[in-house]
C-alpha positions in Angstrom: -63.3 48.9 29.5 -63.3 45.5 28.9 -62.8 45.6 25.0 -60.0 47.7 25.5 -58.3 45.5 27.8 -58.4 42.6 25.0 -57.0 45.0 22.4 -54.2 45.8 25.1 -53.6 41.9 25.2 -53.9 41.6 21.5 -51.7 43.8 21.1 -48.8 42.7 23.5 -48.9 39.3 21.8 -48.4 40.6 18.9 -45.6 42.4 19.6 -44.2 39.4 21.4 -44.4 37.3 18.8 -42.7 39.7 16.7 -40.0 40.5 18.9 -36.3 40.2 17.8 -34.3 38.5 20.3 -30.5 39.9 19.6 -27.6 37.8 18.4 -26.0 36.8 21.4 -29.5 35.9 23.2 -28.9 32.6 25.4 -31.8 31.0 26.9 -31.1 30.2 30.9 -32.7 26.7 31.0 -33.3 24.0 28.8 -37.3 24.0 28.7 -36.6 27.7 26.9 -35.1 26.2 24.3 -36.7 25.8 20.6 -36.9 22.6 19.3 -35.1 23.6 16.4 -32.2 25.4 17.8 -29.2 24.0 17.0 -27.0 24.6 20.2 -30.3 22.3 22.1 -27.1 20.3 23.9 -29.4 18.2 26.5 -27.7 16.4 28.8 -26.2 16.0 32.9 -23.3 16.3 35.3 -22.5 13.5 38.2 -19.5 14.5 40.3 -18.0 11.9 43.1 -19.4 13.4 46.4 -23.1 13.8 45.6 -25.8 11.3 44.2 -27.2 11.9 41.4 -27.7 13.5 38.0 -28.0 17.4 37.4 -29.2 18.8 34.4 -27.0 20.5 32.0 -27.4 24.3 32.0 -26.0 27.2 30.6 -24.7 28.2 34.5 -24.6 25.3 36.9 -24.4 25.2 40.7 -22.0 22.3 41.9 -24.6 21.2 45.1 -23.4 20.2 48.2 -20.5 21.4 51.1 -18.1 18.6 50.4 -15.6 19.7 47.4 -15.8 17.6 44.4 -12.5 15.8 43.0 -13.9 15.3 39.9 -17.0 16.3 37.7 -18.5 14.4 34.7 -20.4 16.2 32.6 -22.2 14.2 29.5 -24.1 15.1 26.6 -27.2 12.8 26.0 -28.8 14.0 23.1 -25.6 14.9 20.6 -26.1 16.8 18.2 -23.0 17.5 16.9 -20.8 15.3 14.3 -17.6 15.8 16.3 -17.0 16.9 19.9 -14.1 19.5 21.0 -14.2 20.4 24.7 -11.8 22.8 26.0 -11.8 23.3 29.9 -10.1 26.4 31.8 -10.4 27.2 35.6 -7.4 28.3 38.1 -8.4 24.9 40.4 -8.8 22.6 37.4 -5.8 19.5 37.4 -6.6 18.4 34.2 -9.3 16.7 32.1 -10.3 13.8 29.7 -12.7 13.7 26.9 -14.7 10.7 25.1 -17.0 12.5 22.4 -19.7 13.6 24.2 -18.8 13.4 27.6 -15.9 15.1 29.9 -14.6 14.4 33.0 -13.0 17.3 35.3 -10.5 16.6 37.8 -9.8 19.3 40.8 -6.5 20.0 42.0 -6.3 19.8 46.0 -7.4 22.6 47.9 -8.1 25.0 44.6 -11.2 26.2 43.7 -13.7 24.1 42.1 -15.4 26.8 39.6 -14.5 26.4 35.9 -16.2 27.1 31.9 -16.3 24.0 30.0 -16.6 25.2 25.9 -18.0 22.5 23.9 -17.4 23.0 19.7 -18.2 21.0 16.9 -19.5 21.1 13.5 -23.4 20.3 13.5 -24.3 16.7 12.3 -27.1 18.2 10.5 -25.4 20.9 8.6 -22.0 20.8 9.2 -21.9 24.8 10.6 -19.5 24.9 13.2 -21.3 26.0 16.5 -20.0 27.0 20.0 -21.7 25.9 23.5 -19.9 27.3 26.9 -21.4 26.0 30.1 -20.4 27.4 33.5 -19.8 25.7 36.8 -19.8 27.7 40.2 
């Protein structure tokens, strides 16, 4: 019983290992991510009406009861030559970029969910690449 227990695990790592993970796979945290992925965007968001730093995910929870007027979000490990954010959300006023960081200003009243798509050309090898983070 026992030695077919260890072929059983032997066998489910080896099909783990081998495992294809489909095109549009998208790790949920940042500790998934390879080392050598070249969408690894590390980084934060800060917003005026609660302390502290929040790490970057691929969906992020704005914390606290108190509605933000404006959200920073920064990029602290860029890995990209050039930085293009693009920002959509019905509550969203407007917003301002500096390379690897965005701020996000509210409009009064309006909702405070949004998708901020960061694009840029890699610094390594120039392919153009695609990051959207969500915020709820």
């Amino acid at each position: 019983m026992k030695r077919y227990f260890i072929l059983l695990a032997m066998l489910f790592i080896a099909v783990a290992s081998y495992a294809e993970k489909p095109a549009n796979y998208v790790e949920a945290t940042q500790e998934a991510y390879s080392a050598s992925d070249p969408l690894m965007l590390e980084g934060y968001f800060t917003g005026d009406t609660f302390s502290g730093q929040i790490e970057l995910m691929t969906g992020n929870s704005i914390p606290g009861s108190n509605d933000p007027k404006r959200i920073t979000i920064v990029v602290t490990n860029p890995v990209l030559s050039s930085y293009h954010w693009e920002i959509s959300g019905s509550g969203v006023s407007r917003f301002v970029t500096d390379a690897h960081l965005c701020e996000v200003y509210f409009r009064t009243g309006g909702g405070r969910s949004f998708t901020a798509t960061l694009s840029g050309p890699l610094a390594s090898t120039g392919q153009q690449v695609t990051k959207v983070f969500g915020f709820y």
